[in-house]
C-alpha positions as CSV (number, residue, x, y, z in Angstrom):
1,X,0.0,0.0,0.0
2,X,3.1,2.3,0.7
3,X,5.7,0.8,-1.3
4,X,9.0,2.5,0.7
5,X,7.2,4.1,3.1
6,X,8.8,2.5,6.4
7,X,12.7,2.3,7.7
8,X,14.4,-0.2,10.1
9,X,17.0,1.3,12.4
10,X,19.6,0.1,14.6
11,X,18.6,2.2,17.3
12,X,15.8,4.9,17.6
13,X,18.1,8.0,16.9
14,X,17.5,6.6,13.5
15,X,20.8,5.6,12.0
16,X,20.3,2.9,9.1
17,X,20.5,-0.6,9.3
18,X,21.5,-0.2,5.9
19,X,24.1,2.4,4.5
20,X,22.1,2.5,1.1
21,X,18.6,2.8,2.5
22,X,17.4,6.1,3.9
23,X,18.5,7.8,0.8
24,X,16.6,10.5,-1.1
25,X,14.4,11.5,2.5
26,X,12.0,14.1,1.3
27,X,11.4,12.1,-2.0
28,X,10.5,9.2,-0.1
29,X,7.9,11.0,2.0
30,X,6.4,12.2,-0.9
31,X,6.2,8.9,-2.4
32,X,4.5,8.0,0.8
33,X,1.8,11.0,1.1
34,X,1.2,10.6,-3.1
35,X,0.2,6.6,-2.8
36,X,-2.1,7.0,0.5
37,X,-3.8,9.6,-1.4
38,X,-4.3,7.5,-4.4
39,X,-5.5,4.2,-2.6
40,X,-7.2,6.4,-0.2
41,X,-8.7,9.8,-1.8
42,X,-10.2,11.9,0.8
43,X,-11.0,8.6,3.2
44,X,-8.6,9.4,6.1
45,X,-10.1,10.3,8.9
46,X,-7.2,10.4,11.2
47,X,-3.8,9.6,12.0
48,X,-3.7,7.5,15.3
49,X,0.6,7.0,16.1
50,X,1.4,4.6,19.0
51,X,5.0,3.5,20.3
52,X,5.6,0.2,21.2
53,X,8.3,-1.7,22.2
54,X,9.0,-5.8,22.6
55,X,10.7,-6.3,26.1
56,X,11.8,-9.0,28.0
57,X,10.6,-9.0,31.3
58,X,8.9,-11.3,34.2
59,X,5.6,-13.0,34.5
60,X,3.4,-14.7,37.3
61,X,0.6,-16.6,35.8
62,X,-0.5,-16.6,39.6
63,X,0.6,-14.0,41.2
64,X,-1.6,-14.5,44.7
65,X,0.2,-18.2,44.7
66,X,-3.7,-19.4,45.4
67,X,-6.5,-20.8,43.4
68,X,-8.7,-18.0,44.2
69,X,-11.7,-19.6,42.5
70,X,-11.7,-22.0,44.9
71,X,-10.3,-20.7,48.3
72,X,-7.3,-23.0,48.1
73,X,-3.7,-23.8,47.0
74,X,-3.0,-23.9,43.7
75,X,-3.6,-27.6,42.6
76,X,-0.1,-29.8,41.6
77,X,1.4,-30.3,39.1
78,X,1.8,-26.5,39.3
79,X,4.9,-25.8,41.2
80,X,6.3,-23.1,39.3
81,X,4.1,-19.8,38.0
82,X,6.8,-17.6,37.2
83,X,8.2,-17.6,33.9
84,X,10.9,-15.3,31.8
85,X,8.4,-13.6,28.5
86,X,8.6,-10.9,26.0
87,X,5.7,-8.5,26.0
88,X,4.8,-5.8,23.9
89,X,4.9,-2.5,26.2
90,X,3.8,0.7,24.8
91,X,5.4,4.1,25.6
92,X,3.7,7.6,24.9
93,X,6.2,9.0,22.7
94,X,9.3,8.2,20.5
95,X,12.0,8.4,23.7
96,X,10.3,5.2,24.7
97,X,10.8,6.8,28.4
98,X,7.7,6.6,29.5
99,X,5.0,3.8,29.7
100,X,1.6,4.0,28.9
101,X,-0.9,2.7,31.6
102,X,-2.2,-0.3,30.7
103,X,-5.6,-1.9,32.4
104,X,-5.1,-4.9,34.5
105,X,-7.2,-6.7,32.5
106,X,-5.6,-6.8,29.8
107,X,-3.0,-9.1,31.7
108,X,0.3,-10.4,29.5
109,X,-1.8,-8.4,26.0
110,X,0.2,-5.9,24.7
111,X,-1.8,-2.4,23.9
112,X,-4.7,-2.1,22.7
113,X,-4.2,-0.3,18.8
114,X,-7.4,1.3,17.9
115,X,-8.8,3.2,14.9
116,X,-12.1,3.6,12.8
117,X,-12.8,2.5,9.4
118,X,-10.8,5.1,7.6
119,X,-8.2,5.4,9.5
120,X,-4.4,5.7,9.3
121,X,-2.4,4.0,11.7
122,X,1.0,4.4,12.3
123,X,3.5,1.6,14.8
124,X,6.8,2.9,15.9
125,X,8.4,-0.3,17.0
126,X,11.5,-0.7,19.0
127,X,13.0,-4.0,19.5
128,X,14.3,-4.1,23.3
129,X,14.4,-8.0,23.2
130,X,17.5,-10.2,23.2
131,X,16.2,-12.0,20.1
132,X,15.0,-10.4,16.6
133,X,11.0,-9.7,16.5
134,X,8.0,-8.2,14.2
135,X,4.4,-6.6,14.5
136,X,2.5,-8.3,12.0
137,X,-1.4,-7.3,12.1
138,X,-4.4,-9.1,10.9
139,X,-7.3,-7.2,9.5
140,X,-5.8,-4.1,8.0
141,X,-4.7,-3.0,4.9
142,X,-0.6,-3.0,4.4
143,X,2.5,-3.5,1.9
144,X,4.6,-6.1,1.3
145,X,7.5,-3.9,3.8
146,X,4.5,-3.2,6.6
147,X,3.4,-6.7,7.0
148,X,6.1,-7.6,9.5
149,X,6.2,-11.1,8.8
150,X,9.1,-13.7,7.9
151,X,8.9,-15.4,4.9
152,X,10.1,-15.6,1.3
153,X,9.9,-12.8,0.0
154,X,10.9,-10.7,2.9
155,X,9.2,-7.2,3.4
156,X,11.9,-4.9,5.1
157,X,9.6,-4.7,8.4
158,X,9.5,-8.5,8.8
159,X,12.7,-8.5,10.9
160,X,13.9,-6.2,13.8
161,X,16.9,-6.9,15.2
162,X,17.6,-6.3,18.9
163,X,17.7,-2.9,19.5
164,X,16.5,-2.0,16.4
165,X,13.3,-0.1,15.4
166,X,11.0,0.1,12.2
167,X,7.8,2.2,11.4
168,X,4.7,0.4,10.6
169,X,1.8,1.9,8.3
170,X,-1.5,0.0,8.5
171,X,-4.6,1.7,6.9
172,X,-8.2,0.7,8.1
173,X,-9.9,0.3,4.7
174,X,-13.9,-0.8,4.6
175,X,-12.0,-4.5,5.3
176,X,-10.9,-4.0,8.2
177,X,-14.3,-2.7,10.0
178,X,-17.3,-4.5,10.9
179,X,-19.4,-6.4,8.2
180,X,-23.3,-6.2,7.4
181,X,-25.0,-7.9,10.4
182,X,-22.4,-6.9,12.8
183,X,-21.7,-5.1,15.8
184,X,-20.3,-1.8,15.7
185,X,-16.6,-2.6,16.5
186,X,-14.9,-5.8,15.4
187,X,-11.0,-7.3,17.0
188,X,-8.5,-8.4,15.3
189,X,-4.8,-9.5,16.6
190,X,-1.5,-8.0,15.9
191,X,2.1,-10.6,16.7
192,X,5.0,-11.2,16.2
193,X,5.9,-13.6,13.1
194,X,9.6,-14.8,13.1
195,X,8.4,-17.6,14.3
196,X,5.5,-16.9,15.3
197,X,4.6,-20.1,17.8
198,X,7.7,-19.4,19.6
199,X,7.0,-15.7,20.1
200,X,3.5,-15.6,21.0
201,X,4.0,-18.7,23.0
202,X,6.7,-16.3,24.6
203,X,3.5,-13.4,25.1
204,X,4.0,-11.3,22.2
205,X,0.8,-10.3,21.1
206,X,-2.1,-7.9,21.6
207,X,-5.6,-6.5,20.1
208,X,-6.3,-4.0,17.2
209,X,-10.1,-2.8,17.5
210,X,-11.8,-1.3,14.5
211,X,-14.6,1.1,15.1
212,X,-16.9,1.5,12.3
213,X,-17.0,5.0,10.6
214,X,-18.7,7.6,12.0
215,X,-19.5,5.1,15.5
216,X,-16.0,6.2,16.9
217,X,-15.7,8.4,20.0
218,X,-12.3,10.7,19.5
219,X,-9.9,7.9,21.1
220,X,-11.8,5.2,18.4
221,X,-13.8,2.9,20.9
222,X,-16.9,2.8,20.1
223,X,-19.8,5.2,20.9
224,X,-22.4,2.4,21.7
225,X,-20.8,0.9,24.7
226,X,-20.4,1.6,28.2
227,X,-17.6,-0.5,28.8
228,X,-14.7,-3.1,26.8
229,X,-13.3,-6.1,28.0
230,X,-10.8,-8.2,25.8
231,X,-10.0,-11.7,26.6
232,X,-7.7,-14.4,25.1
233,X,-8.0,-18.0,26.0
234,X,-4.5,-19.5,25.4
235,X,-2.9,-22.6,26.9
236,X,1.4,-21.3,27.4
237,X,3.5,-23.9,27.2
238,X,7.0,-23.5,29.6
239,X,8.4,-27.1,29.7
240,X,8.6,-28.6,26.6
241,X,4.8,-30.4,26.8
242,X,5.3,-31.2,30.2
243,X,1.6,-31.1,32.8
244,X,3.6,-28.7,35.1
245,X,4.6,-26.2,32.1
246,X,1.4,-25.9,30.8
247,X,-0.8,-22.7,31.7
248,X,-4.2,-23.0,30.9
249,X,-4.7,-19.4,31.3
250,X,-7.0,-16.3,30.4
251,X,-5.1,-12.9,29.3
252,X,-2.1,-15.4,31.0
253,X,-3.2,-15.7,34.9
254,X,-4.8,-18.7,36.0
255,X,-7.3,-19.9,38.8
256,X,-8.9,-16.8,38.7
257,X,-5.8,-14.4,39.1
258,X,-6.9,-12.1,36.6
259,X,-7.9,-8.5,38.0
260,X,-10.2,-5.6,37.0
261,X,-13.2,-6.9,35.2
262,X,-15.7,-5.2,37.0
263,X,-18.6,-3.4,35.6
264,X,-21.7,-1.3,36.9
265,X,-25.1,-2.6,36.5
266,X,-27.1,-1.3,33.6
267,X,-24.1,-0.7,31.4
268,X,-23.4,-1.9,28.0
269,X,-20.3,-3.9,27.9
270,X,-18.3,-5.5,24.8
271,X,-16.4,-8.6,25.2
272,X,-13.9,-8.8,22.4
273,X,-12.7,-12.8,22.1
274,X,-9.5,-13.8,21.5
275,X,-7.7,-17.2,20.8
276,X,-4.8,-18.5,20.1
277,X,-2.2,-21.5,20.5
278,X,-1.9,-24.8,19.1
279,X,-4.5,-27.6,18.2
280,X,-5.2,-28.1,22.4
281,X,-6.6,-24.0,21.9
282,X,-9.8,-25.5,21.0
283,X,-12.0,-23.4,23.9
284,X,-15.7,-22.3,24.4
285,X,-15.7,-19.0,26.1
286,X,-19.1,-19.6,28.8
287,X,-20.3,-16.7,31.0
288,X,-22.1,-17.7,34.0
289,X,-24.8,-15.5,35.3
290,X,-25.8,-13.7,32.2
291,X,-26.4,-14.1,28.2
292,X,-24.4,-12.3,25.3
293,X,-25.2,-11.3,21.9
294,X,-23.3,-11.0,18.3
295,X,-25.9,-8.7,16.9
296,X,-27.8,-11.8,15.5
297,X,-28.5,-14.4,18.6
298,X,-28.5,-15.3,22.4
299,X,-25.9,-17.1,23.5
300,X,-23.8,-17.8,26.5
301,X,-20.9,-19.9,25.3
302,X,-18.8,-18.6,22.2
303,X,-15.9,-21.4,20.4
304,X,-12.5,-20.1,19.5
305,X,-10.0,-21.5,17.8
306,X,-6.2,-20.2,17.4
307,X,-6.5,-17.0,15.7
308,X,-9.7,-16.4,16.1
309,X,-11.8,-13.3,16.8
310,X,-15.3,-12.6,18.4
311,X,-17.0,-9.6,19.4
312,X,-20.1,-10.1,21.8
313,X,-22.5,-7.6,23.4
314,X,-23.8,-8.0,27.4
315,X,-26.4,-6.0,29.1
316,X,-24.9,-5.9,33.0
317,X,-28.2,-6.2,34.6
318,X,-27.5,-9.0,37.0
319,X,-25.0,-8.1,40.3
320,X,-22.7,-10.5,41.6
321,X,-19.0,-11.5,40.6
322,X,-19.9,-14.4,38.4
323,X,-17.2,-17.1,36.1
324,X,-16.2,-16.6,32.9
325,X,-13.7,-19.9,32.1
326,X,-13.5,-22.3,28.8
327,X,-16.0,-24.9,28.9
328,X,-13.2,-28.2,27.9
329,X,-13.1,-30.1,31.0
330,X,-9.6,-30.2,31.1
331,X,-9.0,-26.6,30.7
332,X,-10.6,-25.9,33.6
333,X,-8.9,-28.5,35.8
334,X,-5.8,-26.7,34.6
335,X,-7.2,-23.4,35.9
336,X,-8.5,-21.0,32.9
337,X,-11.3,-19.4,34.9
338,X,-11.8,-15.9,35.8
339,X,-14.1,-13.5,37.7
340,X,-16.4,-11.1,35.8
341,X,-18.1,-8.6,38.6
342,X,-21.2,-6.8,38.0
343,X,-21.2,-4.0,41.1
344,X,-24.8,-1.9,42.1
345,X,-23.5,1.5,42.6
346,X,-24.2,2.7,46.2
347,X,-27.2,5.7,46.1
348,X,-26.8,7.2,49.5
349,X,-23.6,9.0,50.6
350,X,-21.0,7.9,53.0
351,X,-21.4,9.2,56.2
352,X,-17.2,8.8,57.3
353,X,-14.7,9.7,54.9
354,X,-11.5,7.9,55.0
355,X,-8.2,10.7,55.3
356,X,-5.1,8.7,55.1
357,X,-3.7,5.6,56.0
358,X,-0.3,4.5,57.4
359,X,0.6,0.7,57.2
360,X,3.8,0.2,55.5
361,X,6.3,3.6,56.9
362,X,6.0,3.7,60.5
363,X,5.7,1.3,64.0
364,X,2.0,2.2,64.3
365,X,-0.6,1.3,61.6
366,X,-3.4,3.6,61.6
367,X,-6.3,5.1,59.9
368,X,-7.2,8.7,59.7
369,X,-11.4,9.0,59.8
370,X,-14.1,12.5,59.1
371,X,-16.9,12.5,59.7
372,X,-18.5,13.9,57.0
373,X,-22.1,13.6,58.2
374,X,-24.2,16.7,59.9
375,X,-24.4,14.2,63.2
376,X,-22.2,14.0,66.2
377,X,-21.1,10.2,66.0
378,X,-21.1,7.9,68.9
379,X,-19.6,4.8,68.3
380,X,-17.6,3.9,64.5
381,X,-16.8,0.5,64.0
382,X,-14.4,-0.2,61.1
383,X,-13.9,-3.5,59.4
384,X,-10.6,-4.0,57.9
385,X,-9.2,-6.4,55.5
386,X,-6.1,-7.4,53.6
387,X,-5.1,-7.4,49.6
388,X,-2.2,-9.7,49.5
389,X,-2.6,-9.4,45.7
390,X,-5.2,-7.6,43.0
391,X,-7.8,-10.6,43.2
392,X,-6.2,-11.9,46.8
393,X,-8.9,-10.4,49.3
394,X,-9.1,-11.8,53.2
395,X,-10.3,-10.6,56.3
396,X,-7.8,-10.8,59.5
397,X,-8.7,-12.8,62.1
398,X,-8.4,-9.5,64.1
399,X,-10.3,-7.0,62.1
400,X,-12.2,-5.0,63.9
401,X,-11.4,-1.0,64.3
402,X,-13.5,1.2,66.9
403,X,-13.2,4.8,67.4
404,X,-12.3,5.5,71.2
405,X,-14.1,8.8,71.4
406,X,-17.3,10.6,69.9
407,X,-16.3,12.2,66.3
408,X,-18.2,15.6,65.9
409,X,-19.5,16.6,62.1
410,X,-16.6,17.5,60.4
411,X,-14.4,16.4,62.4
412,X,-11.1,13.4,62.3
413,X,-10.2,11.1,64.5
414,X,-7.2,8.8,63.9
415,X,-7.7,5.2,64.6
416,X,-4.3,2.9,65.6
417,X,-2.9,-0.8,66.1
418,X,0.3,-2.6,66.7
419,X,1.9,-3.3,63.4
420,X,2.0,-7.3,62.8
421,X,5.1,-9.1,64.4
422,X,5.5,-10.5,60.6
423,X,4.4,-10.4,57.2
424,X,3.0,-6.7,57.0
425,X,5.1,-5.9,54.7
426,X,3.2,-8.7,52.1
427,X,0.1,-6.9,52.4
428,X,-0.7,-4.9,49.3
429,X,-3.5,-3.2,50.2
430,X,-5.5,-2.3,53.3
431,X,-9.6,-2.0,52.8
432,X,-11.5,-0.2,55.0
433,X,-14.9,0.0,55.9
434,X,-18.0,1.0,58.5
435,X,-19.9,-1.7,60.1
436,X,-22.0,0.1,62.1
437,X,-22.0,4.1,63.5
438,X,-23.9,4.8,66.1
439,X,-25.1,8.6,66.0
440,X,-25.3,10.9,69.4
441,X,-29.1,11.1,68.5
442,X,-29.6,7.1,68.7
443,X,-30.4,6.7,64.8
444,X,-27.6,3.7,63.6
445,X,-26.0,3.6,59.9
446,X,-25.3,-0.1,58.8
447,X,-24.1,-1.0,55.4
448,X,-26.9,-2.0,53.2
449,X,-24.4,-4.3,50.2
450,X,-21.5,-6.1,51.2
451,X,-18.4,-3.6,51.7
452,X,-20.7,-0.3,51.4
453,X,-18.2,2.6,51.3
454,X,-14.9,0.8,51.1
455,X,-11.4,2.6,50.7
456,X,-8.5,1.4,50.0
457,X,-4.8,2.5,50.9
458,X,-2.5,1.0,48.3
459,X,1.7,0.2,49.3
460,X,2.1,1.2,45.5
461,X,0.4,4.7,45.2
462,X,0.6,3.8,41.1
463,X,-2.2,0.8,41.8
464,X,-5.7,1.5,40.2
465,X,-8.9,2.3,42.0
466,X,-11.2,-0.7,42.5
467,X,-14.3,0.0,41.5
468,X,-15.3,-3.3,43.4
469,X,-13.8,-5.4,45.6
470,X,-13.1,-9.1,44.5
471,X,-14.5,-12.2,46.3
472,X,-12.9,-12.6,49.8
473,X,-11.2,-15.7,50.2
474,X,-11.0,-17.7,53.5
475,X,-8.1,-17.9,55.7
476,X,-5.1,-19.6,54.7
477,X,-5.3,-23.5,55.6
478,X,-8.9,-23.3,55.9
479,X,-9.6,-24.8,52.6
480,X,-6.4,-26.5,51.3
């Protein structure tokens, strides 16, 4: 589509890979602007530029060390859960300084690459890996240089050597959006393809999500939804074919280890279906607690099959934290289950506000406390409980906080405890919240939902606010 229009560098201060390419700059661009114009005339909407690099780094398909579906250790022959990958991390400009924040729910998926039918999208890619790597994406419109993929004959963009870096151009053409009959968005996958089984066995790959024209909000998601999800049903293999090596996973945690899908009731929500693997990646995507729908039926269990794509539609009418695993029995023994929460939004305000927290810094932990009510409270009894990961939620044996004195309106209060003797320092996250206030007047305020005007004080400031809190899970021991 761009014959020329895309360099590979050894670094990204742009020196050539090649002493005779990179000639003739100017002329080049111009070659470039002339042939989108005259495969494109007057169709681009927009120019959407992301920067993404392929890095090695470390990843815990379990990273609570628990099956938290079940309230229990994780089952054998899982010994190990943390494994050496290469993910696709994206950066917000062309120092590759700075990374993007990335949803936990998107899990070992690189970036989400968006655009709408019409669209120009251009990849700065910078190879950080020890080994040579690609993006090759499905669904869009490229040349022979931009396809990024390894085979005879070779496009200049279908091999980046470490440390090297090469510009993609994709165009969204009428191809790449969704077809009659359906929904307004459609996913397709970008990868690497070297060799490709090795490298997306090693976690590089990610989404692209084509909007429809003129259905786009300004950032390309779709207008009709409240809320995306995507998720990938993929079996990693570590060792070789061996039971212990084999990660049945979803967006690559297992046993319900995967964080953030929460939605509010009443919204819209897309689920955008991903699979990929080998022959065993034969899975059927089953939601418990509510129905989806591709544009044209009901259904509640969708099949994938390595490299495929669905897009589904879910009203979020029914509260609860509910499954969402693959329906082949042996899949789930090997843990690819997660939790999807549907939360009710509280109506009435909070009548304590929660100040500051200090668990991790000094030899007291304590909890700062307003009362932000127009009453003159008695008695405040906290609850507390323990993150010892995103989806790791218990409650302490010892977990009840009560205010010493009356707290006027308006007015704070700090609230302290010993630190624990050991393991403090493991605890992610402290949640707090009321149990029962007793006002100076008589009246009482007790929570109305489970965990009714919870707070949480994060060790790393840089965590995400919960929306929700995941399932709590019994004590340790209870259940193994």
């Amino acid at each position: 589509m761009w014959p020329g229009s895309a360099r590979v560098h050894n670094d990204i201060r742009g020196q050539p890979a090649n002493p005779n390419f990179g000639d003739n700059v100017e002329v080049r661009i111009l070659r470039v602007l002339l042939c989108v114009l005259s495969l494109a005339p007057a169709s681009i909407a927009a120019t959407r530029h992301y920067y993404i690099a392929a890095e090695d780094v470390p990843w815990d398909y379990a990273p609570s060390g628990r099956d938290l579906m079940h309230g229990r250790a994780i089952p054998l022959p899982f010994t190990k859960t943390a494994w050496n990958k290469t993910r696709y991390i994206e950066y917000t400009d062309g120092t590759f300084t700075t990374r993007t924040p990335q949803p936990q729910w998107l899990g070992i998926l690189g970036p989400v690459i968006r655009g709408e039918v019409g669209d120009a999208i251009v990849v700065d890619f910078l190879n950080r890996s020890k080994n040579p790597h690609s993006i090759h994406p499905h669904g869009l419109r490229y040349d022979k240089n931009n396809e990024g993929s390894m085979y005879t004959p070779a496009g200049l963009g279908s091999r980046v050597p470490p440390g090297g870096h090469f510009t993609y151009h994709w165009f969204a053409d009428a191809g790449s959006g969704p077809g009659p009959g359906q929904l307004s968005s459609v996913v397709w996958w970008y990868h690497a393809h070297l060799e490709e089984p090795r490298e997306t066995n090693q976690g590089l790959l990610g989404p692209i999500i084509i909007t429809a024209k003129g259905k786009a909000k300004a950032d390309g998601a779709p207008k009709d939804v409240d809320r995306e999800f995507i998720v990938l049903f993929m079996i990693f293999n570590e060792l070789n074919g061996q039971d212990a090596g084999m990660f049945h996973s979803i967006n690559g945690y297992i046993f319900g280890n995967l964080p953030g899908m929460v939605m509010k009731q009443g919204e819209k929500v897309r689920w955008y279906l991903l699979g990929m693997g080998n022959e065993k990646d034969m899975h059927g995507a089953h939601w418990h607690g509510k129905t989806v729908s591709d544009g044209r039926q009901n259904l509640d269990v969708v099949e994938l099959q390595p490299g495929s794509m669905k897009t589904v539609d879910m009203v979020a009418d029914n509260p609860g934290a509910w499954m969402l695993h693959c329906h082949v029995g042996d899949h789930m023994e090997g843990g690819m289950m997660a939790i999807y929460t549907i939360y009710q939004p509280t109506a009435r305000a909070c009548p304590v506000e929660f100040v500051a927290g200090d668990f991790w810094s000094t030899a007291t932990n304590s909890v700062r406390i307003k009362n932000s009510s127009s009453k003159p409270i008695e008695q405040l009894t906290l609850l507390s409980e323990h993150l010892l990961a995103p989806q790791y939620l218990h409650r302490p044996y010892d977990s009840e906080w009560k205010s010493p004195e009356s707290i006027p309106p308006g007015k704070e209060v700090v609230l302290e405890r010993k630190p624990y003797l050991q393991g403090g320092n493991s605890i992610l996250g402290w949640v707090f919240f009321p149990q029962a206030i007793q006002f100076a007047d008589g009246s009482t305020w007790k929570p109305q939902q489970e965990s009714e005007c919870f707070h949480v004080f994060w060790r790393d400031k840089d965590q995400p606010e919960l929306l929700a809190l995941p399932p709590r899970q019994p004590e340790h021991g209870a259940e193994d």
